[in-house]
Residue, then its C-alpha position, 0 to 999 in steps of 0.5 A: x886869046x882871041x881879040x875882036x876889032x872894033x868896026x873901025x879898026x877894020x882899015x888898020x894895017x897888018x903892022x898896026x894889028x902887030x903892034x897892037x897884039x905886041x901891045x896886048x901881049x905885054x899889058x897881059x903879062x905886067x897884070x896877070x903875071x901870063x904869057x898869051x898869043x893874041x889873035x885878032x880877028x875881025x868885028x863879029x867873028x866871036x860869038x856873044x856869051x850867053x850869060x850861061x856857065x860852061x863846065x870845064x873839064x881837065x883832061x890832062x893826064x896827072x904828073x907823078x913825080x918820084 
């Protein structure tokens, strides 16, 4: 998952981004019950949504068990 800073957040240190991904990280996993790797990037880096659904397609090859 990638995280977007806010504009001040821009001077925090490497150890307090590690923090802040450990912390994420946690709050994520107590809520929904998921394991995630946070990256944060920096303010602007991800584009806006469009407000438009996106098809999604699962690719992965079926398991059989037996």
């Amino acid at each position: 998952m990638r995280v977007e800073l806010k504009e001040s957040g821009l001077a925090l240190s490497h150890e307090q981004r590690c923090q802040i991904c450990h912390q994420l990280r946690h709050r994520i996993k107590s809520m929904v019950g998921i394991s995630t790797d946070i990256t944060i990037v920096n303010c602007g880096s991800i584009p806006r949504s469009e407000g438009k659904a996106c098809r999604v397609f699962d690719l992965r090859k079926a398991v059989v068990s037996g």
